[in-house]
RONUMI-357977 format. One record per residue (C-alpha): residue number from 1; x, y, z. Coordinates in nm, 2 decimals. Example, Ala and Ser with C-alpha at 12.3 -4.5 7.8 and 13.67 -1.06 7.14 Angstrom:
RONUMI-357977
R  seq      c1      c2      c3
R    1    1.23   -0.45    0.78
R    2    1.37   -0.11    0.71
END
This chain:
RONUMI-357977
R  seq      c1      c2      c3
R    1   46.82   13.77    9.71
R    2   46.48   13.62    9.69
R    3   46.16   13.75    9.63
R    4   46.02   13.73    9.99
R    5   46.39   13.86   10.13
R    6   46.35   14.16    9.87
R    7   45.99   14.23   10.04
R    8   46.10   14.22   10.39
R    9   46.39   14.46   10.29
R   10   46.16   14.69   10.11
R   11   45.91   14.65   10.38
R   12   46.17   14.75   10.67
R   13   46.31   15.03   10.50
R   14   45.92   15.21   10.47
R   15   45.85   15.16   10.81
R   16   46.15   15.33   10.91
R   17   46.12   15.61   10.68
R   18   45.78   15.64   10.84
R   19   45.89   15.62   11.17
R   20   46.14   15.88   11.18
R   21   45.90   16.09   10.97
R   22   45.56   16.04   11.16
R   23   45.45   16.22   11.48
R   24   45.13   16.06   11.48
R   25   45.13   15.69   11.57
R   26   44.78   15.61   11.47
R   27   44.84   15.77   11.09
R   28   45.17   15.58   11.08
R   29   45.00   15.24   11.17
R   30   44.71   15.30   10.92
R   31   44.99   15.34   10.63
R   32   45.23   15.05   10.81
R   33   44.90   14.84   10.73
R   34   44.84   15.01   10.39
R   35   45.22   14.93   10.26
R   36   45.21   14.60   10.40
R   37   44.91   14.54   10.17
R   38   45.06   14.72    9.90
R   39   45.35   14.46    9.91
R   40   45.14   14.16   10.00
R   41   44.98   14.24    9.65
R   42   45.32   14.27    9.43
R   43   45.43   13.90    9.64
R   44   45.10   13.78    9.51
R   45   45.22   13.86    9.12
R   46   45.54   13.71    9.21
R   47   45.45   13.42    9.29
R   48   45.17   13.38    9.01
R   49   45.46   13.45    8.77
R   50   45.62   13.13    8.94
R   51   45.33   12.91    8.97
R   52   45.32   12.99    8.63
R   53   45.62   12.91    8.52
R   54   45.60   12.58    8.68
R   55   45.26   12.48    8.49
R   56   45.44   12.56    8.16
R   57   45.74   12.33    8.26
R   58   45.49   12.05    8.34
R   59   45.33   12.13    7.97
R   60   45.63   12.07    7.80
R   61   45.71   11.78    8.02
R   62   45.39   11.65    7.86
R   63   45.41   11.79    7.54
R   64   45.81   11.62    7.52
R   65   45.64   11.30    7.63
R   66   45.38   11.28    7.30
R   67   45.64   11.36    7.07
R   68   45.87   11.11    7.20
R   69   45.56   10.89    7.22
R   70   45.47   10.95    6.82
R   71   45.82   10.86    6.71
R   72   45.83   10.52    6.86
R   73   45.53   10.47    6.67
R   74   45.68   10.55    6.38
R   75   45.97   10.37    6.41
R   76   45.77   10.06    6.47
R   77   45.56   10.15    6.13
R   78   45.91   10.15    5.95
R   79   46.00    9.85    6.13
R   80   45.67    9.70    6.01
R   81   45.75    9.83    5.62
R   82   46.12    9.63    5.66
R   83   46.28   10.01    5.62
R   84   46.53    9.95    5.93
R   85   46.77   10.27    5.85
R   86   46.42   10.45    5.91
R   87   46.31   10.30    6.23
R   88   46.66   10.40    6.33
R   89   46.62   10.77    6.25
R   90   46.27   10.77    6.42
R   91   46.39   10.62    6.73
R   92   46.69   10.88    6.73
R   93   46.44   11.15    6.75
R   94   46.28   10.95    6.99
R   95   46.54   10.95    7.20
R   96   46.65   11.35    7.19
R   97   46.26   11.41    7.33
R   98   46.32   11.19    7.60
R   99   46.62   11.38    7.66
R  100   46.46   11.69    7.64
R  101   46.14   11.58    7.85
R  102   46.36   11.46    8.11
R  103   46.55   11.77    8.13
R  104   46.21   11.97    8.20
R  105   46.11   11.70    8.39
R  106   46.38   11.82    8.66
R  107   46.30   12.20    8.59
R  108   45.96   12.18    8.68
R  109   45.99   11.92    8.98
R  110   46.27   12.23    9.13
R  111   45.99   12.49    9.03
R  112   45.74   12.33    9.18
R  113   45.90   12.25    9.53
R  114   46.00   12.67    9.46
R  115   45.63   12.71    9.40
R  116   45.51   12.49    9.72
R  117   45.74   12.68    9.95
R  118   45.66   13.05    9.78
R  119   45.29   12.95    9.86
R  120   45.37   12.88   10.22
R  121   45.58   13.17   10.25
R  122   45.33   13.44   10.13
R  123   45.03   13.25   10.35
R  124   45.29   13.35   10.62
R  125   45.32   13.70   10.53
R  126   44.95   13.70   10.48
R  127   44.89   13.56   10.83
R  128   45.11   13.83   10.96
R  129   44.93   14.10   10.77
R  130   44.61   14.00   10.91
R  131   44.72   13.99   11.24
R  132   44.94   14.32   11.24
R  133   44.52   14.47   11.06
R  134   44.45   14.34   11.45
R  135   44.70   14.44   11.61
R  136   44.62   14.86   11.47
R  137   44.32   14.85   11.62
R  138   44.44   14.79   11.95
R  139   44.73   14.98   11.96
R  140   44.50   15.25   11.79
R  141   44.28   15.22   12.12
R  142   44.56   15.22   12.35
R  143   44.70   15.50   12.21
R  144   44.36   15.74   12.22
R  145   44.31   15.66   12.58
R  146   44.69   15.74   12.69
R  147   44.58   16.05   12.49
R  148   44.26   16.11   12.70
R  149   44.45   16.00   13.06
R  150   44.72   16.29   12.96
R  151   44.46   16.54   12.91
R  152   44.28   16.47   13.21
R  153   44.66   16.52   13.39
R  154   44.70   16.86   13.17
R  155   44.35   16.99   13.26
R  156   44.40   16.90   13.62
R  157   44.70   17.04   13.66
R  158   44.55   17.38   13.47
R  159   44.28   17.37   13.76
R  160   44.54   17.41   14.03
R  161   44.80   17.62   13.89
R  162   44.46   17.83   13.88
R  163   44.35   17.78   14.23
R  164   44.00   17.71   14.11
R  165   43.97   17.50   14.36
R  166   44.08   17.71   14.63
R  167   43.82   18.01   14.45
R  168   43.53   17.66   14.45
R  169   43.63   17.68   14.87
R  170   43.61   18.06   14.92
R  171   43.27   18.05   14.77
R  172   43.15   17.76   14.98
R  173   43.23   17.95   15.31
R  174   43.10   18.26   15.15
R  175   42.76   18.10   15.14
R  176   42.81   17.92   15.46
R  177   42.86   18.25   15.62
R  178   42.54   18.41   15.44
R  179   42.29   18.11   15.61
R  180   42.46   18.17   15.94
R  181   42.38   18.51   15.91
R  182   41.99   18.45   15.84
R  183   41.95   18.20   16.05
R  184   42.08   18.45   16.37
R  185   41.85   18.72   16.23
R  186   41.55   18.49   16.27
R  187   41.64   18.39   16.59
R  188   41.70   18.79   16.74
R  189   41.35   18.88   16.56
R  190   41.15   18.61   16.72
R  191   41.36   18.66   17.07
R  192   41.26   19.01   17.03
R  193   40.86   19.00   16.90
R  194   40.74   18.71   17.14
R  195   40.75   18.43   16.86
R  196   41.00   18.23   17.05
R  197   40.84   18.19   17.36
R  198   40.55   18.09   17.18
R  199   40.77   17.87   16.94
R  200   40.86   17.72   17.31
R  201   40.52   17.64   17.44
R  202   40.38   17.48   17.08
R  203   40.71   17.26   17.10
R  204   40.58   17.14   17.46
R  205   40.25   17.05   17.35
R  206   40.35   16.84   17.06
R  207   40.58   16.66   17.32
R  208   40.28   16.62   17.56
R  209   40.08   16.52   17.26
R  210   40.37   16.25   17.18
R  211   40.35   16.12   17.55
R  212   40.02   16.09   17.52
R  213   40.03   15.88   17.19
R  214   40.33   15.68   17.35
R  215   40.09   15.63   17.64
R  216   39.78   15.49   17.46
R  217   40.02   15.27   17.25
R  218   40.14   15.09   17.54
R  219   39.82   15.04   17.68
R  220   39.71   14.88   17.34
R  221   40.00   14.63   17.41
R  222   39.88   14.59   17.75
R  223   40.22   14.74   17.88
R  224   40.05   15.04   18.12
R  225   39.78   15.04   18.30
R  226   39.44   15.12   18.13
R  227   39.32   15.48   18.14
R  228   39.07   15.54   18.45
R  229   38.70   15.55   18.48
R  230   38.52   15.85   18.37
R  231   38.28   15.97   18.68
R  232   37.98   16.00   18.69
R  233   37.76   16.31   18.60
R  234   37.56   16.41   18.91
R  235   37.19   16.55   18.80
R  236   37.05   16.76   19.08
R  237   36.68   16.84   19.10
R  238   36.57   17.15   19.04
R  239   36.53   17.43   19.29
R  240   36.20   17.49   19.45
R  241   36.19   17.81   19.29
R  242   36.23   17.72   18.98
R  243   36.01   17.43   19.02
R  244   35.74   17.68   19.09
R  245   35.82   17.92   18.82
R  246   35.80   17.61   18.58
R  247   35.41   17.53   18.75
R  248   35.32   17.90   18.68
R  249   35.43   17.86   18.29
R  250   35.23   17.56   18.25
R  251   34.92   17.64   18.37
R  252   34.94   18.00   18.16
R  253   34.96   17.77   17.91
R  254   34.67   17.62   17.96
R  255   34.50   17.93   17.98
R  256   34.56   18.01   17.65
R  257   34.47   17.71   17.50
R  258   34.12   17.71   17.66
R  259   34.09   18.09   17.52
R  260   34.13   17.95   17.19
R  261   33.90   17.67   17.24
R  262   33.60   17.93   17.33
R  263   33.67   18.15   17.03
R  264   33.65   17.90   16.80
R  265   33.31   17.73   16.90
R  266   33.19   18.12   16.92
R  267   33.22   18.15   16.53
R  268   33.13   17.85   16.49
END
């Protein structure tokens, strides 16, 4: 079973513990998310462990590739020094690292391509990871308002099994009932002290005193017929009685005026 298969195993087998354990939906996503993580992190080491592994096998590609690299040299210094039996020993060892470096030569090409698809395969489960982080929150959401839209429903249905509604009514026509009450008081008290009819008579004059505004508007707008003339005030001369009673005052008053005239040139 490989790594990633492992994961998913372990992975499934948590969530379902959860799920049968869990009431709560919103703690169980929070630790879905956390055990994901917690997983994502031990795929993460596996596959280090493997990349690993794959730059060591490349290493002693190299490494096998020097050595076999130093004994050709050598046998071609033995060659040089006319010591044949020598250059053959040297290019024997050649030969074994070449054997050897081509045999980690096909280790690490299979660890690699093992490596390259590990890679792609915990990107993937990262991906998911991420998205499943984005996914909480709006599950989380969802699930907090169908909490709110059932307590609404419970609280509701409290009210009514209740009847505070019904009590909400009773107090309504309660206090209907008081202000029909006072209002027929008032209306016996002024029926019974005079205040009504005199309540009737100011109502008339403010509609005579609306006519009358109506009135002058239209005959601003020149839809009635202007307001008539004022006559004319009459002055009537006095009566001959009093005409003479006004002579009489005049000429007392002259009297008096000549009396102080002669006093004053006397003390003079």
């Amino acid at each position: 079973m490989g790594i990633f298969a492992r994961l998913a195993s372990l992975i499934k087998a948590n969530l379902n513990d959860l799920i049968s354990k869990s009431e709560d939906p919103e703690k169980m996503l929070n630790q879905i998310v956390i055990d994901m993580t917690n997983q994502l992190g031990e795929a993460k080491k596996q596959v280090a462990v493997a990349i690993a592994d794959e730059k060591r096998l490349a290493k002693q590609v190299e490494t096998e590739k020097e050595k076999s690299g130093e004994w050709a040299r050598r046998a071609m210094m033995a060659v040089r020094a006319g010591d044949d039996n020598l250059a053959k020993e040297a290019l024997t060892r050649k030969k074994e690292h070449d054997d050897t470096g081509a045999a980690f030569q096909q280790q690490w090409e299979k660890q690699k391509a093992g490596s390259d698809q590990l890679k792609l395969a915990l990107r993937a489960l990262n991906n998911k990871i991420e998205e499943a982080k984005r996914k909480k929150g709006l599950l989380i959401a969802r699930k907090r308002r169908a909490e709110a839209q059932k307590a609404i429903q419970e609280t509701l249905g409290g009210l009514k099994n209740a009847s505070a509604f019904e009590a909400f009514d009773q107090m309504t026509e309660k206090i209907e009932r008081m202000e029909a009450e006072a209002e027929a008081s008032t209306e016996l008290r002024e029926e019974y002290t005079g205040d009504l009819l005199a309540e009737k008579f100011h109502k008339l004059e403010v509609g005579a005193s609306a006519d009358e505004d109506l009135l002058a508007l239209k005959r601003q707008m020149g839809l009635a017929p202007p307001a008539p003339e004022p006559k004319p005030v009459r002055v009537d001369a006095p009566p001959a009685a009093d005409q003479a009673e006004q002579d009489e005052l005049a000429q007392a008053l002259e009297a008096l005026e000549a009396e102080e005239r002669s006093n004053l040139q006397a003390k003079r």
